[in-house]
RODO-2510 file (C-alpha; in nm, 4 decimals, decimal comma):
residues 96
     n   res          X          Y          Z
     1     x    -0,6495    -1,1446    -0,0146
     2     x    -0,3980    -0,9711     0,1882
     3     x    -0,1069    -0,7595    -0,0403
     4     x     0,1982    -0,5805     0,0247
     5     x     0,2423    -0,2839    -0,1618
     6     x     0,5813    -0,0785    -0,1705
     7     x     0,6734     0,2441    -0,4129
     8     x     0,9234     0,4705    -0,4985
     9     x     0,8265     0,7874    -0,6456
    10     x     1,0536     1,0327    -0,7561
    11     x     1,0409     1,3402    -0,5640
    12     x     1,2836     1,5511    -0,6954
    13     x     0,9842     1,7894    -0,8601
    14     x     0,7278     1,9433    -0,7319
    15     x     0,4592     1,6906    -0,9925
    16     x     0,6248     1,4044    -0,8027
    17     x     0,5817     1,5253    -0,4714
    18     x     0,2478     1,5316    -0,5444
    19     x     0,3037     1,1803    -0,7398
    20     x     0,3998     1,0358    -0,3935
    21     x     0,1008     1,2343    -0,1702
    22     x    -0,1594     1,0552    -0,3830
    23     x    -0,0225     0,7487    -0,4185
    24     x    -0,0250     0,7628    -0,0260
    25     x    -0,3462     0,8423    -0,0149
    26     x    -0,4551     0,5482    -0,2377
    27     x    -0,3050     0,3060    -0,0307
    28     x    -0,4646     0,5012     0,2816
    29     x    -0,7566     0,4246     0,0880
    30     x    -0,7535     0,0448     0,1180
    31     x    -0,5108    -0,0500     0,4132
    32     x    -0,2544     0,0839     0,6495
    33     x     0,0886     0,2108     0,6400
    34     x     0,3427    -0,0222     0,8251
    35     x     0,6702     0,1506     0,6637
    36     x     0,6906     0,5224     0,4957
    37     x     0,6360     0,3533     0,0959
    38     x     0,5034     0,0521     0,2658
    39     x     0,1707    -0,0892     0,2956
    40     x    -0,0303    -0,3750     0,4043
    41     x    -0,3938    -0,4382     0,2082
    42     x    -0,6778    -0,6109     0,2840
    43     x    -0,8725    -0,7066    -0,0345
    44     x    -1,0970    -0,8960    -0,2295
    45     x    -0,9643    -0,9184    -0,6347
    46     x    -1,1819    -0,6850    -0,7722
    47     x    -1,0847    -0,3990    -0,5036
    48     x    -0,7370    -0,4749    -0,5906
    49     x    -0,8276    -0,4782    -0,9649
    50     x    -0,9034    -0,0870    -0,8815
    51     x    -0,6557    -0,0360    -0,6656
    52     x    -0,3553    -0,1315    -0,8804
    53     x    -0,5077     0,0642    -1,1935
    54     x    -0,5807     0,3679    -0,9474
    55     x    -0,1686     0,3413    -0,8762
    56     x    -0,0464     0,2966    -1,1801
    57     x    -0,2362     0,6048    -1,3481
    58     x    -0,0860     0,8232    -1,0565
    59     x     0,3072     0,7360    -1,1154
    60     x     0,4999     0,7922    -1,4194
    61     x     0,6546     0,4563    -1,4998
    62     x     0,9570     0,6276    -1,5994
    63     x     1,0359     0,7483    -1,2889
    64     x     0,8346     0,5693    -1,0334
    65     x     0,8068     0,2518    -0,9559
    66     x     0,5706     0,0066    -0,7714
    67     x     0,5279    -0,3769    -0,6488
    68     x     0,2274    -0,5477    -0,5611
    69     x     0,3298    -0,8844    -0,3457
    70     x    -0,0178    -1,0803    -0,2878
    71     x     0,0414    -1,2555     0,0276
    72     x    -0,2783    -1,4889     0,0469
    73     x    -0,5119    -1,5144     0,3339
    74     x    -0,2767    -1,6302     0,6013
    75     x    -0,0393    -1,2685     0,7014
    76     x    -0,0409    -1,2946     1,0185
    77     x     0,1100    -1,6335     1,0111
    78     x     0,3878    -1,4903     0,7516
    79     x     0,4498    -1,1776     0,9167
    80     x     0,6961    -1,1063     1,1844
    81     x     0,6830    -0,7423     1,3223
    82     x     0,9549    -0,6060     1,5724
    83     x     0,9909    -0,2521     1,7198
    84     x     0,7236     0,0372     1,6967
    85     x     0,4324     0,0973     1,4751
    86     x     0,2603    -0,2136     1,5665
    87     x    -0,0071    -0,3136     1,3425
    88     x    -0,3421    -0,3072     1,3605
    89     x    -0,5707    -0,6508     1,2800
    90     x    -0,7674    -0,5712     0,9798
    91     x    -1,0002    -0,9030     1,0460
    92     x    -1,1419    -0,7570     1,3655
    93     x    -1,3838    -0,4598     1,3955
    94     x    -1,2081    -0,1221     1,3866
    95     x    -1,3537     0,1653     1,5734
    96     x    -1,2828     0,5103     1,4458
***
């Protein structure tokens, strides 16, 4: 399943600075960055199972917050990109 996942973390402390590294990194983890709290995620349920339970013990719901939009299998027919950062085709092989 393809998902969208945007945040705002509080950054006004030094703990949510750190809040809004790792939450970064999570979404690193599992897909790639097409805005600065913006992501694009390429998974199957149970991988999103973890990923939305590794996000949500990282914020602090009182300050932060997050969405999850599940997009189905079809993105690149819903998805209209103009300008830089172009993104990269998570169905085809990646080289690294």
């Amino acid at each position: 399943m393809n998902i969208l996942i945007t945040y705002d973390v509080a950054t006004s402390s030094n703990e949510g600075a750190k809040r809004l590294r790792r939450v970064a990194k999570a979404c690193l983890d599992y897909g790639q960055r097409v805005q600065n709290s913006v992501f694009e995620c390429k998974v199957d349920h149970a991988t999103f199972v973890q990923l939305k339970q590794r996000i949500l013990g990282i914020i602090d719901e009182k300050t932060d917050s997050v969405r999850f939009y599940i997009l189905g299998k079809s993105l690149d027919e819903k998805t209209e990109h103009y300008g830089t950062k172009p993104s990269i085709n998570m169905d085809q092989t990646l080289i690294v």
